[in-house]
N, C-alpha and C positions, 0 to 999 in steps of 0.2 A: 504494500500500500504506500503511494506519495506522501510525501509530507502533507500536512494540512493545507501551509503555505501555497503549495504547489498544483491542489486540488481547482483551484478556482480558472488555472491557463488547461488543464487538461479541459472543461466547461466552454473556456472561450475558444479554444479551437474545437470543437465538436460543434458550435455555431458558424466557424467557416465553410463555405460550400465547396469540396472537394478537397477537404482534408480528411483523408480515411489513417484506419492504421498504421496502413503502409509508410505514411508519409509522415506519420506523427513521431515513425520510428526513425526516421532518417531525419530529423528536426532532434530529437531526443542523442541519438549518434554523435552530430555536428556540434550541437548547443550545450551538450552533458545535461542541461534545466528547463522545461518549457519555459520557466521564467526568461531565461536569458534569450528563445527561439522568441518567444512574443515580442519582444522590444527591437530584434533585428533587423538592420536596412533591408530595402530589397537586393542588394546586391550579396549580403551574407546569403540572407534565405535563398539564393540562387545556386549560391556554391555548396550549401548545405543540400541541394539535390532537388529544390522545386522546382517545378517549370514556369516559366514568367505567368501563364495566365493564376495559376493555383497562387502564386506570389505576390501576385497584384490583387487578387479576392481579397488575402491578408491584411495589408498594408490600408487597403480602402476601408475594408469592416473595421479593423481594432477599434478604430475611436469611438464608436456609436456601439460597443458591447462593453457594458459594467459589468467586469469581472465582480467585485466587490457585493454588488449587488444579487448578483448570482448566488453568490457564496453563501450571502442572509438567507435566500430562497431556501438552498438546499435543507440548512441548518431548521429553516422554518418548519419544511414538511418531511421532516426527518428522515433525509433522502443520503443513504450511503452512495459514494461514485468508487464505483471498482473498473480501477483500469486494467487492461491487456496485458502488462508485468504485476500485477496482484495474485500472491500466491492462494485470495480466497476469491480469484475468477473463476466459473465452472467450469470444471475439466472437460466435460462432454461437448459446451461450446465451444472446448479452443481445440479442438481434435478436428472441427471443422474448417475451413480454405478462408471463407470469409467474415471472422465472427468480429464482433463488433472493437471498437477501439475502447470506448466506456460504455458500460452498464450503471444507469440508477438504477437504484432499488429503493424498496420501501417495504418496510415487513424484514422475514429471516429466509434466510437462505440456508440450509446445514447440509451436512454426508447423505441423510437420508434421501435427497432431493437427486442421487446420482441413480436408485431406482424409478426411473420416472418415463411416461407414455405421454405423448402430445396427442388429445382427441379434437378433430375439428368436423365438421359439414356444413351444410345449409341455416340460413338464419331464417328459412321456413320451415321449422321441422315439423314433422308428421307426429301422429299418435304412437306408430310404429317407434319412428327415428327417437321421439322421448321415451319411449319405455326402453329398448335396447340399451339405450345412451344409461339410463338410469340404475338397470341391472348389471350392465359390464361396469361401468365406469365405480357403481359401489363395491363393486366386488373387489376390483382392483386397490380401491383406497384400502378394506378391511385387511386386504393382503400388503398395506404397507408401501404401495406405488405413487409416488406424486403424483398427479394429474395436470398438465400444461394444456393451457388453453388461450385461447385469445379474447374474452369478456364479451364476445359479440352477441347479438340476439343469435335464438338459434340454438342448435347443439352446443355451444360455446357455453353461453347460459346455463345449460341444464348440467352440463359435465361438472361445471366447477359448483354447482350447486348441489348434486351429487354427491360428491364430495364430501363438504363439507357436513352433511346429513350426516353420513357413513363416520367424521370427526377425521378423514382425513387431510393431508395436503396438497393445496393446490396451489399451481402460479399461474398470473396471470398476464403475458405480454401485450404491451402497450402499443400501436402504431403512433403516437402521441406523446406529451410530455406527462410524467404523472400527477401534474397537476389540474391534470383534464382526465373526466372520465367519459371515454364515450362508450357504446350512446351512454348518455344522459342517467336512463331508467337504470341503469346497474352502480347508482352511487352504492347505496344500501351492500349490494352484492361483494363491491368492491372493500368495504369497511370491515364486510364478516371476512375475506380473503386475508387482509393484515392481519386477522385474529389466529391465524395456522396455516400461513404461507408466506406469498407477497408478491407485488406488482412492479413489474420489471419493464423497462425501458432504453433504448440506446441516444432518445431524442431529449436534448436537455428541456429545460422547463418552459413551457407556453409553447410550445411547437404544436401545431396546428394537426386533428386527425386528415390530411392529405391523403385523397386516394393511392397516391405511390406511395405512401406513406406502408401500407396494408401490402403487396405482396414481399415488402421488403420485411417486414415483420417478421411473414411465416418462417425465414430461412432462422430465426433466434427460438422458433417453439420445436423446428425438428431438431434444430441443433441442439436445446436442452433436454430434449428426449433420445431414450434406447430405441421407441417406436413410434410411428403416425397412426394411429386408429381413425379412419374415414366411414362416420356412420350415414350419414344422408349428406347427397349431392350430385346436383347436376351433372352432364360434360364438362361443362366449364366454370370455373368461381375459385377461390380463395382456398378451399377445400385439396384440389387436386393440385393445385399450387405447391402447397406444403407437401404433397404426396412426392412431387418433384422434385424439392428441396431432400427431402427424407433420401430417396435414391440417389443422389449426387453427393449427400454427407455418408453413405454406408449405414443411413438407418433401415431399421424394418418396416415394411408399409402393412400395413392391417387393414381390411375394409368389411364389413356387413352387410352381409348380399340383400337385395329386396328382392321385390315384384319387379318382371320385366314389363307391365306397365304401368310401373311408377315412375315418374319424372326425377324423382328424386333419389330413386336407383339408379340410374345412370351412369354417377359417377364411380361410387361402388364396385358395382356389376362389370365395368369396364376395367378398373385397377385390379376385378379380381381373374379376370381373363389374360391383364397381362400379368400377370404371374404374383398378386399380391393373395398372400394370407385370408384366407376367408376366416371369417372370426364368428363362432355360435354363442361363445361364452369368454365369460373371461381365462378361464382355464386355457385358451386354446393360446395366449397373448403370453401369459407366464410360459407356460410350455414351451413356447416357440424361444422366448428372452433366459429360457433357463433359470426361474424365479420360483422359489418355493412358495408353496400352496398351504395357505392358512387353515387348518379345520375350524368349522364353524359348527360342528356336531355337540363340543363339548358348549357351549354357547344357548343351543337350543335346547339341551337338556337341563340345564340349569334355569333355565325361561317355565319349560315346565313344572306343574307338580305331580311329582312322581306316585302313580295308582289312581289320579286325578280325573275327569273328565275330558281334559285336554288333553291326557293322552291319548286316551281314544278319539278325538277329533282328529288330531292333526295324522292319523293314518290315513282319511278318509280327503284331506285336502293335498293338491299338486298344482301343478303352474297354471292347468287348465281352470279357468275360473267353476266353482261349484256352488247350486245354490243354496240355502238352508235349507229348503227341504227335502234332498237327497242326501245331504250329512244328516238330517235326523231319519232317513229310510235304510242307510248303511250303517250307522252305529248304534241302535237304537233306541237315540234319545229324545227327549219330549223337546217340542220348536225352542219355549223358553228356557230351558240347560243351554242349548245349543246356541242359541244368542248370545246368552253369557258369557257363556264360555270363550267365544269368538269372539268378545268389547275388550276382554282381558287379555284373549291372545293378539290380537290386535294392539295392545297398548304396549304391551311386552316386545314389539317387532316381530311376530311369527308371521302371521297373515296379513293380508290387504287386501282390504275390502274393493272390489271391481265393479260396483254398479248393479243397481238390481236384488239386491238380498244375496248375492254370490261372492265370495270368496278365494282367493287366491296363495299358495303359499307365496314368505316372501324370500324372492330368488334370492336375495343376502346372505340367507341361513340356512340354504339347504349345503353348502359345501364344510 
């Protein structure tokens, strides 16, 4: 990590336009200080290895960027900057060709964050796309997986809400500065993310959500992931973007097959013909990354009471939704037991209620 002092020129040059890594490394090489690279004529920055237009962006922007000011920002919205020689950069981002020069953050970053799946798709999702999203995506966290996503409407939404349900961790990258949260509707969503995770950025503070802002994003969600899980989406969108990203970093692409006449299979259906991972469970995501599998047996049994009525309920429920009155034709209990019984296992996380007086186990806790 830079000195403090030194935090604030790493900020001003990530506001010049065509200062990337690369270049920030050969300014740091020449100048041994960002400090001393900021103040340089154009004739140093020249021999230090810029090209006159990247030199002259420099020289024009400094005066009209407060360092200083920046600095109270960060300080403000308690935003850590980890740059590219920070021994607490993620490993998995810098394994990749293009990762970023600086990372804000806000919230924690730890070891456990190196098992982690980036989910994305559609910001139309379907009834289908929420419930897969919801069942994979909790299972993953119970098993101790980060969840990386990008806060958008959509699958994005759901995953990192998922989540957080389950009491796992999730991040959440930014196309933006973190002092924006777009959209808008996931302030809330955003605040419970600090609370066991954190929101991640390459764009200093007040940086506008920019449509190129969004496909340049994705390559930071496959990059902090082992895998890309694609649950709904088009041919084309943000979705298959990242799927892109994932296979040029040497990640895994995962995808969830639909209906071949869903719009929203598409993109799926196609990642999974050309040779992605077809995904039915989470099981099939740990398996393929080589991740040990949490039992959820010893969880449910202790949910129960042992001789109880619930036991004999929950023989009688599976994924297929059931309604009351065939749990009391199969176990043979009278309707009012069998409602009871199911408000409490219901409370307890065993079932989910599905519409209609039917019931559902819940896919969390059958493994």
């Amino acid at each position: 990590m830079p000195e403090y002092s030194e935090i604030k020129y790493w900020i001003g040059f990530t506001r010049v336009p065509g200062i990337g890594r690369m270049r920030l490394q050969l300014l740091k090489n020449y100048f041994k200080t960002l400090e001393n690279a900021w103040a340089a004529p154009k004739t140093e920055l020249l021999k230090a290895g810029l090209d006159a237009g990247t030199a002259d962006n420099l020289v024009a922007d400094r005066p009209g960027i407060d360092l200083d000011k920046d600095l109270a920002l960060i300080d403000k919205y308690r935003i850590r900057v980890i740059t590219f020689d920070s021994s607490d950069y993620p490993a998995l981002l810098k394994e990749t060709h293009d990762y970023p020069a600086v990372l804000y953050v806000r919230g924690d970053l730890n070891a456990a964050d190196a098992d982690s799946v980036a989910v994305v798709g559609t910001r139309k999702a379907t009834s289908y796309g929420r419930q897969v999203t919801e069942d994979i995506v909790g299972n993953l966290a119970l098993n101790g997986i980060t969840i990386i996503s990008g806060l958008a409407r959509g699958i994005d939404t759901i995953a990192h809400r998922a989540t957080l349900e389950s009491n796992g961790r999730t991040i959440a990258v930014f196309a933006c500065g973190l002092d924006i949260v777009y959209p808008p509707e996931n302030l809330k969503l955003a605040k419970d993310i600090l609370e066991n995770g954190a929101l991640i950025s390459e764009h200093p503070l007040g940086t506008k959500p920019k449509p190129e802002n969004f496909p340049r994003r994705n390559r930071i969600l496959s990059g902090l992931s082992l895998g890309v899980l694609v649950v709904e989406s088009g041919e084309k969108g943000g979705a298959l973007i990242t799927a892109g990203f994932a296979v040029d970093q040497n990640r895994e692409v995962f995808a969830v097959p639909g209906s071949i006449l869903s719009g929203m299979s598409r993109g799926p259906n196609r990642l999974i013909q050309d040779g992605a991972k077809l995904v039915r469970s989470h099981l099939d995501i740990l398996e393929e990354l080589r991740l040990p599998v949490v039992s959820r047996q010893i969880e449910m049994q202790d949910a129960l009471n042992p001789g109880g009525n619930e036991s004999i309920i929950i023989k009688y429920i599976s994924d297929e939704p059931a309604h009351v009155d065939e749990i009391c034709r199969a176990s043979g209990l009278d309707t009012s037991t069998v409602i009871s019984c199911l408000a409490i296992m219901e409370l307890n996380g065993l079932v989910r209620p599905t519409g209609g007086m039917t019931y559902a186990l819940n896919s969390r806790l059958k493994y």
